[in-house]
N, C-alpha and C positions, 0 to 999 in steps of 0.2 A: 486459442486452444487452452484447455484448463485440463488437470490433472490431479489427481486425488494421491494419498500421501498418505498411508499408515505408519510409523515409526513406534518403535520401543520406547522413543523419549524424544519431547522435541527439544532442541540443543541449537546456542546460536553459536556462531563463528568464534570462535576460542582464539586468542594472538599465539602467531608462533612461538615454538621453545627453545632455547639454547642447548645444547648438550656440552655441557661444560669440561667433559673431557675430552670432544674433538674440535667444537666450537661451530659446529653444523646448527644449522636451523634447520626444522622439524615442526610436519601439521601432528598436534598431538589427534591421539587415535579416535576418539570421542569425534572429532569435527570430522576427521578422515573418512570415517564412515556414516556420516550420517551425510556428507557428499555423496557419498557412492551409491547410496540409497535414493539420493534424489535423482541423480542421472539416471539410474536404472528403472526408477516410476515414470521417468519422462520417456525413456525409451520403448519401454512398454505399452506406451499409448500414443506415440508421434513418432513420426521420420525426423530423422538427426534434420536441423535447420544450421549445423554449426558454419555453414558457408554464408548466414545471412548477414548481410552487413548492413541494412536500413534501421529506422527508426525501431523502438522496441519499448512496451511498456509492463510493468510485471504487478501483480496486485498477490499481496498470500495471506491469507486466514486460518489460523490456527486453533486448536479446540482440545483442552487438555482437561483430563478428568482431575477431578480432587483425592488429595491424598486420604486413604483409608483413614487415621485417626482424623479428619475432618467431617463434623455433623455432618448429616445426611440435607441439613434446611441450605447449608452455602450452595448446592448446586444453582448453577445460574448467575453467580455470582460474579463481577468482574475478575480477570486474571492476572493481579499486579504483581505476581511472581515470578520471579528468572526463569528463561533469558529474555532480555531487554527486544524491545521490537526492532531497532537497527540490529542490532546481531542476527537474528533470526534473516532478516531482507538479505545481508550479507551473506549466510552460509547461500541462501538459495540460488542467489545470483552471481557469486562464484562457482557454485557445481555444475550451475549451465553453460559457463563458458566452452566452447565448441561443440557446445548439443544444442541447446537451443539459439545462437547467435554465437558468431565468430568473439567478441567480448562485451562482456559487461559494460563498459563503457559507451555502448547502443543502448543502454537503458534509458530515456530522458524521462521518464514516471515512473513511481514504484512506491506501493505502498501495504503496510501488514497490520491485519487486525488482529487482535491476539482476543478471540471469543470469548465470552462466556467460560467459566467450569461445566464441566459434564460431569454426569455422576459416575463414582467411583467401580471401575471394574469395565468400563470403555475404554477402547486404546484410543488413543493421541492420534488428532488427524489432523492433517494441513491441505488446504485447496489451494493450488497456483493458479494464475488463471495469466496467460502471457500471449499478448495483441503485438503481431509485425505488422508492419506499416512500410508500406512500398510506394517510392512519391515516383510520377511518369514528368519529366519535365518535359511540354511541346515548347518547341521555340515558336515564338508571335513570329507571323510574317510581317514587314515592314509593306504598309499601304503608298 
């Protein structure tokens, strides 16, 4: 199942915050919602799978325009700017946890491409593209 992905900005998994005057940890809001946003693109195009517990493999591709003062000739250009491709993997595959598979840890493949630049004044898209895998074990009969 694949699913398409508009965002204001793409953003990877931020490390939790301390609040130093109660001593709580905290998703800073940045990550918070660009979780929420992801679960609710997946929801919009699939039935919750968060009961699946098999095998699970995730692939995401991302494609982000170039900033306005960059030449108009860099479109096309590789994307070596933040956020790093493990963060990006990460936010995804945390926000699916109990929407697309019961956890993250059913992931045994996953991998992100971080596209091309697109030219300036396109929004930010990311494609998931996430394969379950249901194994049937017959037991051999003994000859």
């Amino acid at each position: 199942m694949t699913f398409k992905l508009e965002l204001e900005k793409i953003v990877g998994k931020e490390r939790h915050r301390t609040d130093p005057r109660t001593g709580r940890n905290y998703t800073p809001k940045q990550t918070r919602l660009a979780e929420e946003a992801v679960r609710k693109a997946y929801r919009a195009e699939h039935e919750d799978h968060g009961d699946f517990d098999g095998i699970v493999t995730v692939a995401i591709e991302t494609f982000r325009p170039l900033a306005k003062s960059n030449p108009k000739y860099w479109v096309g250009r590789a994307d070596l700017g933040k956020p790093d491709w493990d963060n990006i993997g990460k936010l995804v595959c945390d926000a699916l946890n109990g929407v697309a598979y019961t956890d993250d840890a059913h992931v045994v493949m996953g991998g992100v491409k971080k596209g091309c630049r697109t030219p300036y004044g396109t929004p930010p898209l990311a494609k998931v593209h996430i394969t379950h895998f249901t194994e049937e074990y017959v037991k051999e009969k003994k000859k």
